[in-house]
PAFIPA-385454 format. One record per residue: x, y, z of N, C-alpha, C, O in turn; residue number from 1. Coordinates in steps of 0.001 Angstrom, whole numbers, plus 500000, padded with zeros to 6 digits. Each point is the difference from the previous one (the first is absolute). Layout:
# PAFIPA-385454
DRENVO     n.u     n.v     n.w    ca.u    ca.v    ca.w     c.u     c.v     c.w     o.u     o.v     o.w  num
DRENVO       X       Y       Z       X       Y       Z       X       Y       Z       X       Y       Z  NUM
...
# end
This chain:
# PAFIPA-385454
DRENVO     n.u     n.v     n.w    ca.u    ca.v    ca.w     c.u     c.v     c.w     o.u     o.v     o.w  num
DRENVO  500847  498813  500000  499153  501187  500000  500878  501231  500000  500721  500086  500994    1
DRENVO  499397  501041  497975  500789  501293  499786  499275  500928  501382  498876  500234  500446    2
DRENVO  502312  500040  499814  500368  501166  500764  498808  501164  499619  499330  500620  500826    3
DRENVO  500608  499483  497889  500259  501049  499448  498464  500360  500063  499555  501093  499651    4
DRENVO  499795  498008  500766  498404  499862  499837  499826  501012  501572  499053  500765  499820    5
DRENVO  501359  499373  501124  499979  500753  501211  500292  501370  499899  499750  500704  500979    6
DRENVO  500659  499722  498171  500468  501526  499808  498830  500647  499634  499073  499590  499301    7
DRENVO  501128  501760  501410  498789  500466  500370  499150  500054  501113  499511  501074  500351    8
DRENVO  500187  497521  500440  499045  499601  500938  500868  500312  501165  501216  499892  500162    9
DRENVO  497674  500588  500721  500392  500467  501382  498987  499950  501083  499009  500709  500179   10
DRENVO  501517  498179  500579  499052  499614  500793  499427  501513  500803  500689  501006  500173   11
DRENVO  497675  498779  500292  499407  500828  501185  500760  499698  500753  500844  499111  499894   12
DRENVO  498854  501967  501443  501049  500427  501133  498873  499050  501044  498859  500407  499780   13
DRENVO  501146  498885  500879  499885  498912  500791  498929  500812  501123  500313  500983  500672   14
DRENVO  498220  498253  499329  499182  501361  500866  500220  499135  501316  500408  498843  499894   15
DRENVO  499349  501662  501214  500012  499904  501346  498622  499102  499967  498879  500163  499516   16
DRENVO  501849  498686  501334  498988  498617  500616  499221  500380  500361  500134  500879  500852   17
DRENVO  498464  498677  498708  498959  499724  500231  499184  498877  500171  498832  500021  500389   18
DRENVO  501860  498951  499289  499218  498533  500626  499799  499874  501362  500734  499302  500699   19
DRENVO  498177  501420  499792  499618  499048  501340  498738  499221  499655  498977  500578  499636   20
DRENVO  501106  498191  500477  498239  499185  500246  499516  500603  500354  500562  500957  500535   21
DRENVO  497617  498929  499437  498915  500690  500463  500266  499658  501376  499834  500947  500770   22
DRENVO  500590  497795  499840  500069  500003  501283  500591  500700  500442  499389  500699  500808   23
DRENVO  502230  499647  499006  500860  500993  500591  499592  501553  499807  500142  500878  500851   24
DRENVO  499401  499252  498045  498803  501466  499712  499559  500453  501614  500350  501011  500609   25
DRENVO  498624  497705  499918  498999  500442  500904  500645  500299  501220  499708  500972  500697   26
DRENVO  501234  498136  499586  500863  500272  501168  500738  501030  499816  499734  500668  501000   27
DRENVO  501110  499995  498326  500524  501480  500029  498705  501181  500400  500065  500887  500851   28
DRENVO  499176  498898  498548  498315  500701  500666  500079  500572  501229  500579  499486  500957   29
DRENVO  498846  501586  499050  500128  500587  501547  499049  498603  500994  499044  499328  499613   30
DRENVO  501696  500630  501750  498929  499198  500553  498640  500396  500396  499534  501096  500311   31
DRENVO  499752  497283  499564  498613  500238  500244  499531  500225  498297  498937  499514  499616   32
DRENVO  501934  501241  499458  499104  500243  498540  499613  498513  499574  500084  498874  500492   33
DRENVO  499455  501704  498349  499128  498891  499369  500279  500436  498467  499841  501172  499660   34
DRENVO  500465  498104  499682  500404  500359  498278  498580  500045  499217  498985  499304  500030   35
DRENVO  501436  501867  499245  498285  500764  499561  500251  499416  498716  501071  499578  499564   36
DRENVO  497652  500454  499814  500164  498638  498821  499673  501822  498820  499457  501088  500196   37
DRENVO  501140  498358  498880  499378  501014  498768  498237  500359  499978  499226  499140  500420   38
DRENVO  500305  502050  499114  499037  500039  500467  499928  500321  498215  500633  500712  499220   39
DRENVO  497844  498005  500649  499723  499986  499005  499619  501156  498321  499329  500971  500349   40
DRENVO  500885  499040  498550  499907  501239  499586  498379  500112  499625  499841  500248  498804   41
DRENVO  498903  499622  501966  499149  499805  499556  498797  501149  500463  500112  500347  501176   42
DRENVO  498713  500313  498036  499556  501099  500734  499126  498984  501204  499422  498920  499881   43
DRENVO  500800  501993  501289  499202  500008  501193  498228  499784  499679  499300  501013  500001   44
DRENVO  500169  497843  499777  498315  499733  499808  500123  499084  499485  499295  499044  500324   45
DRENVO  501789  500825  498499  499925  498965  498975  500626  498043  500502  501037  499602  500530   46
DRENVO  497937  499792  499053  501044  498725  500554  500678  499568  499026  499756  500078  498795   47
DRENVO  501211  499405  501808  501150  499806  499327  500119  499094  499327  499243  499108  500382   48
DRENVO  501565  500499  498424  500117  498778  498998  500179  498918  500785  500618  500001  501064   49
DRENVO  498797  498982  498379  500461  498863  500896  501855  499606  499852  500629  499126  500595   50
DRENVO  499753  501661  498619  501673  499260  499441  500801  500607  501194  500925  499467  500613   51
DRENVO  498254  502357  499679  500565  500368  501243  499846  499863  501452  500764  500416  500870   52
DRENVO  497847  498769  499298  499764  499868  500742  501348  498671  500701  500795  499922  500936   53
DRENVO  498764  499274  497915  501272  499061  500349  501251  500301  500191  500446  499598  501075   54
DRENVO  500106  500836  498411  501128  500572  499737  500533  500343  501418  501082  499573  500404   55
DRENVO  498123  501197  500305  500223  501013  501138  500190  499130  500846  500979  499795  500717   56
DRENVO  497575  499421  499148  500215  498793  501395  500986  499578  500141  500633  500163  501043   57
DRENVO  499964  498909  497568  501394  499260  500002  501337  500723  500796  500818  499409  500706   58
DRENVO  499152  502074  498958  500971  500585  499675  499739  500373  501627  501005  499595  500584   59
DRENVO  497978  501064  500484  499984  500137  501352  500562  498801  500647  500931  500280  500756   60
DRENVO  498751  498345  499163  500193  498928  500293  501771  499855  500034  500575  499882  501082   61
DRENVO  499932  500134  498047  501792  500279  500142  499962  500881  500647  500554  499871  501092   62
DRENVO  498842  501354  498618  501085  501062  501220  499883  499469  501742  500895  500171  500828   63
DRENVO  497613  499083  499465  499840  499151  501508  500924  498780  500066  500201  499281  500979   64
DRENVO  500517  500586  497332  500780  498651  500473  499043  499103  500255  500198  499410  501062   65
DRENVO  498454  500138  498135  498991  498843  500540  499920  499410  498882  499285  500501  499133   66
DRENVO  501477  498203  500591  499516  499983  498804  498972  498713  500026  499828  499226  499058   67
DRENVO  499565  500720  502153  498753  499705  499943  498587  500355  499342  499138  499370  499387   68
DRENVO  501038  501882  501018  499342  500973  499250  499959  499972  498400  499028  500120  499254   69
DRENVO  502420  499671  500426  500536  500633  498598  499386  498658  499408  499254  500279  499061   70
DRENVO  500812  498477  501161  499654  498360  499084  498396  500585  499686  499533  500006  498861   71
DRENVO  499753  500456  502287  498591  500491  499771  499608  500894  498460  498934  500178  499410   72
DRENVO  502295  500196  500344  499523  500979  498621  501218  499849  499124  500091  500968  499244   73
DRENVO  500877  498151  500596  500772  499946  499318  500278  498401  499697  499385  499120  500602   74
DRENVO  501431  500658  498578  500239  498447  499322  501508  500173  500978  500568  501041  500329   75
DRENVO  499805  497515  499974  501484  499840  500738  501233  500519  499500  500927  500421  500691   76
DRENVO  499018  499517  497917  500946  500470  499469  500357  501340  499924  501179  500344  500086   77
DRENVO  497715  500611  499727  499535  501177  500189  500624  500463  501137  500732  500980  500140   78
DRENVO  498814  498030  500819  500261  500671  501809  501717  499729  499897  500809  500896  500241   79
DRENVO  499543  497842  499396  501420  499934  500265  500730  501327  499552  500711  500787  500625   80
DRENVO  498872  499175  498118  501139  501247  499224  499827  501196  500836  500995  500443  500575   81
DRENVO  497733  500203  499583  499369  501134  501088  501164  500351  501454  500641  501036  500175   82
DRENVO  499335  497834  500631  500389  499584  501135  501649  499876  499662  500745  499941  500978   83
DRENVO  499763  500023  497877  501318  499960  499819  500014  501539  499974  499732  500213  501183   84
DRENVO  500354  500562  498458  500238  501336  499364  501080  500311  501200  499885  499745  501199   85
DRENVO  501332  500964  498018  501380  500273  500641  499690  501174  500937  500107  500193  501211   86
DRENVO  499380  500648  497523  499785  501524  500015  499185  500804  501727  499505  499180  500773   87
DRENVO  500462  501946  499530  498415  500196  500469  499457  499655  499498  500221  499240  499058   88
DRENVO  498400  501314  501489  498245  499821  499630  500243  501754  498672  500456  501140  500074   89
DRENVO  499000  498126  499094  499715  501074  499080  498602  501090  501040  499111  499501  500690   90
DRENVO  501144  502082  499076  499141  500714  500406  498864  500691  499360  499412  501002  500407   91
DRENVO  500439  498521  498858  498670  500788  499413  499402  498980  498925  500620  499210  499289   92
DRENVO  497879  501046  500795  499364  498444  498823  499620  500992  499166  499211  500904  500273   93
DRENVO  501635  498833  498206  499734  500941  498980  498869  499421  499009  499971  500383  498830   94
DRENVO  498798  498383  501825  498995  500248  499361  500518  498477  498996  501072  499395  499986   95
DRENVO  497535  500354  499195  500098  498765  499503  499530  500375  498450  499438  501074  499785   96
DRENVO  500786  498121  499311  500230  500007  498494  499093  498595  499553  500437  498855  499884   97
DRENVO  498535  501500  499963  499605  498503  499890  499585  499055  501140  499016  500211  500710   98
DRENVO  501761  498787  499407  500020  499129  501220  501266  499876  500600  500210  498997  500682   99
DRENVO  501030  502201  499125  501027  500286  500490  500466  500733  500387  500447  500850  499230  100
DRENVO  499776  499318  502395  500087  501000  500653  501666  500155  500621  500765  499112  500378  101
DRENVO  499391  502070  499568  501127  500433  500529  500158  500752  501486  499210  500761  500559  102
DRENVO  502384  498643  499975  499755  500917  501057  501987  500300  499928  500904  499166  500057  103
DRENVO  499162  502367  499800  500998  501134  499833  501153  500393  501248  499859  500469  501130  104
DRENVO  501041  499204  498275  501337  500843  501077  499775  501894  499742  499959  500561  498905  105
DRENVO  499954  499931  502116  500292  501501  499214  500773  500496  500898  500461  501107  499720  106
DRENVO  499887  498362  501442  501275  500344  500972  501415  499477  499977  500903  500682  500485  107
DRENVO  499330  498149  498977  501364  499150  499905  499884  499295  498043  499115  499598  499245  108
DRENVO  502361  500619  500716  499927  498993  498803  500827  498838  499486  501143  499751  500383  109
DRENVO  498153  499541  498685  499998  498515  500009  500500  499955  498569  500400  500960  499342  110
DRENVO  499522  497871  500311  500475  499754  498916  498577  499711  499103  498917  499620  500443  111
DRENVO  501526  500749  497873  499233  499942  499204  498500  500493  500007  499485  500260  501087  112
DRENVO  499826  499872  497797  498601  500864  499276  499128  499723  501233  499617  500963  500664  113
DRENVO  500023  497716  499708  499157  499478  500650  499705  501052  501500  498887  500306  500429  114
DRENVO  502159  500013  500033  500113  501133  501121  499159  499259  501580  499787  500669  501011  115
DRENVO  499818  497703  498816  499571  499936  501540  499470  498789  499675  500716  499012  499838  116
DRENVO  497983  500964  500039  499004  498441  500250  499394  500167  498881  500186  501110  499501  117
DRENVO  498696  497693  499526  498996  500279  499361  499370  498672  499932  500662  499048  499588  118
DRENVO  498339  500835  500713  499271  499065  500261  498585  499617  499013  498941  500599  499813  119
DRENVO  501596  498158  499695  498723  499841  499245  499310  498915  499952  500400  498936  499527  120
DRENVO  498010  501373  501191  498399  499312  500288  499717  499875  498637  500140  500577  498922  121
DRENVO  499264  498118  501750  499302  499044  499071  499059  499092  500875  500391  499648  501113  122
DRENVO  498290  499936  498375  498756  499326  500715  500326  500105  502021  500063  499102  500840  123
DRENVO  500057  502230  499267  499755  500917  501574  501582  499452  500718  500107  500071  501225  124
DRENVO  500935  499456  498038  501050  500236  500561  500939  500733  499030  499775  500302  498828  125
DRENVO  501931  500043  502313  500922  500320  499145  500477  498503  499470  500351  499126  500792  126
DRENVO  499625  500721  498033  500854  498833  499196  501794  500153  499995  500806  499072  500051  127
DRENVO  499433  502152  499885  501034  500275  499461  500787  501323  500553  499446  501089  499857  128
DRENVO  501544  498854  500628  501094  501502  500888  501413  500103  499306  500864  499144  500193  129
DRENVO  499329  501984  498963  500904  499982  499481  500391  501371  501496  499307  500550  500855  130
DRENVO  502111  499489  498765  500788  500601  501618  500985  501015  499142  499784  499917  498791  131
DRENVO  500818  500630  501422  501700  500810  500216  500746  498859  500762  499909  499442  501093  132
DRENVO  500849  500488  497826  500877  498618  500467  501552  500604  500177  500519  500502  499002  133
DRENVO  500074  499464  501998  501599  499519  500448  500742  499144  499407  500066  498773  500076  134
DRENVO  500543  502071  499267  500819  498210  499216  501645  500781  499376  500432  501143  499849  135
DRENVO  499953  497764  499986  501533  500342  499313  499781  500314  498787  498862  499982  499531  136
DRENVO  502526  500459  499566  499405  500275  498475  499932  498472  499292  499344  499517  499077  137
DRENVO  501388  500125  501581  499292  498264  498411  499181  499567  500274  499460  499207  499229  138
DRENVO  499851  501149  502355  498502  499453  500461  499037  500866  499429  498887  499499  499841  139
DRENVO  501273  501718  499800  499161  500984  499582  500023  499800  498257  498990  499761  499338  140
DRENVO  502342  500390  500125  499983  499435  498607  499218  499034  499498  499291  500149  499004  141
DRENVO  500820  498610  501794  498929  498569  499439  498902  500167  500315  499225  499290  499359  142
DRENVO  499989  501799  501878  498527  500271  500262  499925  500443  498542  499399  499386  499119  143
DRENVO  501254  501707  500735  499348  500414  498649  499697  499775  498591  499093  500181  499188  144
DRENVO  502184  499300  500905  499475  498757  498344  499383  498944  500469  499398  499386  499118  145
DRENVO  500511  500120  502042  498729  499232  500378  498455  500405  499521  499274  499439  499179  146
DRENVO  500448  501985  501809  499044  500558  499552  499382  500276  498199  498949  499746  499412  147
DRENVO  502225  500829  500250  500026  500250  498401  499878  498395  499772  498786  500013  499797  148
DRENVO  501482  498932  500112  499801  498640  499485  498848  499808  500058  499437  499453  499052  149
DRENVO  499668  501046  502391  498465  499940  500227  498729  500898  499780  498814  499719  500168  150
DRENVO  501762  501403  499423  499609  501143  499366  499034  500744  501475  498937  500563  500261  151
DRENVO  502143  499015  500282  499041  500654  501428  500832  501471  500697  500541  500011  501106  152
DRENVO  499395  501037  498039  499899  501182  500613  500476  500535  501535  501001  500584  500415  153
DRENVO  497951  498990  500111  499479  499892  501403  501280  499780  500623  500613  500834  500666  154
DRENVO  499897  497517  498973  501219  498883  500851  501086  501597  499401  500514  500744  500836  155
DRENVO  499648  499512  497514  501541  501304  499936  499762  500744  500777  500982  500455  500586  156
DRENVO  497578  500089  499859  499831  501319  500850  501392  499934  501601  500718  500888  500461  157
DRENVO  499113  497685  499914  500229  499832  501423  501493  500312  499973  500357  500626  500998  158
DRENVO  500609  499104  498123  501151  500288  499639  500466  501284  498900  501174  500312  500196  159
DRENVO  498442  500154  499164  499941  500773  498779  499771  501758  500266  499398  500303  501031  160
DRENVO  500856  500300  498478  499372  501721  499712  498996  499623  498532  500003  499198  499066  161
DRENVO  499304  501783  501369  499053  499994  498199  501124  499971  498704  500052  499046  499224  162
DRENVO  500654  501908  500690  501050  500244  498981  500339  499083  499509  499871  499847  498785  163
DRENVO  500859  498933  502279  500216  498367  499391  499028  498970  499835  500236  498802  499845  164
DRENVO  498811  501679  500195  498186  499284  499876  499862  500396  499114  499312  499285  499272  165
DRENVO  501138  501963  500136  499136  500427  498460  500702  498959  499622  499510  498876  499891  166
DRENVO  501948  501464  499828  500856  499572  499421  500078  498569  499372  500103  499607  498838  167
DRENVO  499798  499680  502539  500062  498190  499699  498482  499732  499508  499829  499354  498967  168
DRENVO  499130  501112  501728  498342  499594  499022  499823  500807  499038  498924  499845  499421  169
DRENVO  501554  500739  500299  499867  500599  498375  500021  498842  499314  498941  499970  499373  170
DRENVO  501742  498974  500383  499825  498163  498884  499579  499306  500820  500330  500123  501180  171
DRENVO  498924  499072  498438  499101  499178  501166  501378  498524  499357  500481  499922  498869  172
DRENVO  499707  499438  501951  500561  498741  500769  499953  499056  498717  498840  499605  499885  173
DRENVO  501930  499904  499155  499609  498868  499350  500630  498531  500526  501130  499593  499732  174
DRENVO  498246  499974  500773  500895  498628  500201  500301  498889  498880  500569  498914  500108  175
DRENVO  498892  501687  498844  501112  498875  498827  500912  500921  499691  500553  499699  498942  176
DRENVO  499931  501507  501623  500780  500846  499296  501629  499585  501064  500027  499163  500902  177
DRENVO  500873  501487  498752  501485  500092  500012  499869  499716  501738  499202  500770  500533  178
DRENVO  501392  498352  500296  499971  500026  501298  500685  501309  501016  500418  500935  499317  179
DRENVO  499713  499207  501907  500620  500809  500284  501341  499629  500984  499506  498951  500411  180
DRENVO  501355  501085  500042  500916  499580  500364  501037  500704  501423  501151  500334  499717  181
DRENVO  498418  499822  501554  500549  500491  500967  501365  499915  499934  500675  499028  500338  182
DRENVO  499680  501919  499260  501965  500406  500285  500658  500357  501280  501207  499966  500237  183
DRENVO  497713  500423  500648  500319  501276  501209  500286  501017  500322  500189  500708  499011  184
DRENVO  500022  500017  502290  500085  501110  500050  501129  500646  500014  500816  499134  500316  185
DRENVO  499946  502204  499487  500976  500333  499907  499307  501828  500454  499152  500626  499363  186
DRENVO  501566  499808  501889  499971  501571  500425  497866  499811  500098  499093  499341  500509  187
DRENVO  501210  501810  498566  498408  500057  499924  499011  499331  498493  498997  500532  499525  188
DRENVO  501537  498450  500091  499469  499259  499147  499918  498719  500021  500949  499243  500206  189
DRENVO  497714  500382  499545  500163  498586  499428  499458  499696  498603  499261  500628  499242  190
DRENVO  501434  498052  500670  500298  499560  498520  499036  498993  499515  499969  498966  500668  191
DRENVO  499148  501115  498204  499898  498880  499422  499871  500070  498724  499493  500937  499383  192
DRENVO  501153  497650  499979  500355  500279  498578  498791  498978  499346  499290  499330  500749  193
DRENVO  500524  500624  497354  499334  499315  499602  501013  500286  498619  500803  500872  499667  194
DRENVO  498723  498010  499818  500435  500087  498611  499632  501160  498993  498851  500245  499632  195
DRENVO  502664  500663  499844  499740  501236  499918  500157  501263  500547  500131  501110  499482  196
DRENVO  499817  498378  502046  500634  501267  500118  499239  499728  501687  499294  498992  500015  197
DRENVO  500789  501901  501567  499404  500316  500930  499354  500658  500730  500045  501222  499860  198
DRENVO  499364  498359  500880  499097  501585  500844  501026  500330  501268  500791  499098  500277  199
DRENVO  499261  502135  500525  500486  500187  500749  498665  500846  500785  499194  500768  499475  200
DRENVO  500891  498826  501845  499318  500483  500826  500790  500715  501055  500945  499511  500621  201
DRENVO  498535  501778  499526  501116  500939  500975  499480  500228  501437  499038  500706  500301  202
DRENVO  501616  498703  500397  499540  500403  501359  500368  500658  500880  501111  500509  499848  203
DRENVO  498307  499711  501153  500326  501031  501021  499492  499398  501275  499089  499184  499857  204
DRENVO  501444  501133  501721  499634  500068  501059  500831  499580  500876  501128  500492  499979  205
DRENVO  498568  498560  500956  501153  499842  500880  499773  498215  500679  499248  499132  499557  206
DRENVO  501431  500813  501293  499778  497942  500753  498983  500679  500644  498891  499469  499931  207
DRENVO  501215  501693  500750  499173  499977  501779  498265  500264  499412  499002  499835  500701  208
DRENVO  501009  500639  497742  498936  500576  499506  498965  498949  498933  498826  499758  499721  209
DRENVO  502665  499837  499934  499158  499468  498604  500398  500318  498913  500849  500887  500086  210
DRENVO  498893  498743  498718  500492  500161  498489  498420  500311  498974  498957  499352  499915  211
DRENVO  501467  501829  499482  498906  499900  498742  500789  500283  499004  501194  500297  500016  212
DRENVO  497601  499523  498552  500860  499789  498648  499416  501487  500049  498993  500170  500688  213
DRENVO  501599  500995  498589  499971  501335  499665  499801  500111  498746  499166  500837  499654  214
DRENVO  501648  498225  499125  500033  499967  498756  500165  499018  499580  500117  498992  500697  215
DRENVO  499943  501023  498014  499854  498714  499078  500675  500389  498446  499155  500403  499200  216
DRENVO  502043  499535  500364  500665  499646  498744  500188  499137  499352  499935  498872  500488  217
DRENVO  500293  501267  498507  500488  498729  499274  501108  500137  499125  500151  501170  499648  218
DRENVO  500859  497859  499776  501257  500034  499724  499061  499091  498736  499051  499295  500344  219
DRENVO  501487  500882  497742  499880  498979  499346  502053  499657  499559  500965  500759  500084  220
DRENVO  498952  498159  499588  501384  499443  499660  500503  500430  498924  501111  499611  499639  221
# end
């Protein structure tokens, strides 16, 4: 792999840790508080979608740490991923799209588009929790041509900026086409080649933070 493919790229300046679990969240809390859940974006009279209604429940239920509660309105898998989250509790519920609701960092930041939680109901549960994920860059690299392999958006959001989302879903995924081939990372790039030539994905962040892809090039031979 040339050197020469790194010139230019310069990693982001490494933001100050922010991974505490929702558990460790609550305990820094003044004592006696109680962690205030996002307050829904919905007018005062109106009842609420059922996607948010769910949504909220699930999403109160982690911040009590019950995930008794949480099996009640969510699928296991759902709760596992939920109940993993590195990060805080995202602070504000920026409202649902359909049957997919989001809930927003606007005080600390994380890695990639996704910016916190998004949760998506189906027949009165969450089915599905895509997160802001912690990861190294070749763990973050293979989420994303993962995602791009599955044409799932959502999964690049958790690792990605929009910029490298246009970028890589701009061609949708052919799998009889040219394979892709993990080279690794080098400074702030990683490598993968295909016959013809490679993509380079540029990253930025830090170990204590996390890694996202910022950009997306390509080299032909």
């Amino acid at each position: 792999m040339s050197s020469r493919w790194l010139f230019g790229v310069a990693a982001a300046a490494a933001a100050a840790s922010l991974t505490l679990p929702v558990t460790a969240a609550q305990a820094a809390a003044p004592a006696g508080a109680q962690p205030t859940a996002p307050k829904p974006l919905i007018a005062a009279g109106k009842p609420a979608p059922k996607a948010a209604t769910t949504a909220n429940r699930l999403f109160r239920a982690w911040l009590r740490d019950d995930r008794s509660a949480a099996t009640k309105v969510a699928t296991p898998a759902a709760v596992d991923t939920l109940f993993a989250y590195v990060f805080r509790a995202p602070d504000e519920f920026a409202g649902c799209v359909a049957n997919a609701c989001a809930f927003k960092h606007t005080s600390v930041r994380v890695p990639g588009e996704l910016n916190g939680v998004l949760m998506v109901v189906s027949g009165g549960k969450v089915t599905k929790v895509y997160q802001s994920r912690r990861y190294s860059k070749e763990k973050v690299a293979k989420h994303l041509l993962n995602a791009w392999h599955k044409g799932d958006r959502n999964q690049g959001a958790e690792v990605a900026t929009t910029a490298a989302l246009k970028t890589l879903f701009k061609v949708k995924w052919d799998p009889h086409g040219v394979p892709y081939t993990f080279q690794g990372c080098e400074k702030s790039v990683c490598f993968w080649s295909y016959e013809g030539g490679a993509m380079l994905m540029h990253v930025a962040g830090s170990k204590a933070r996390g890694y996202e892809v910022r950009s997306i090039s390509y080299i032909a031979d």
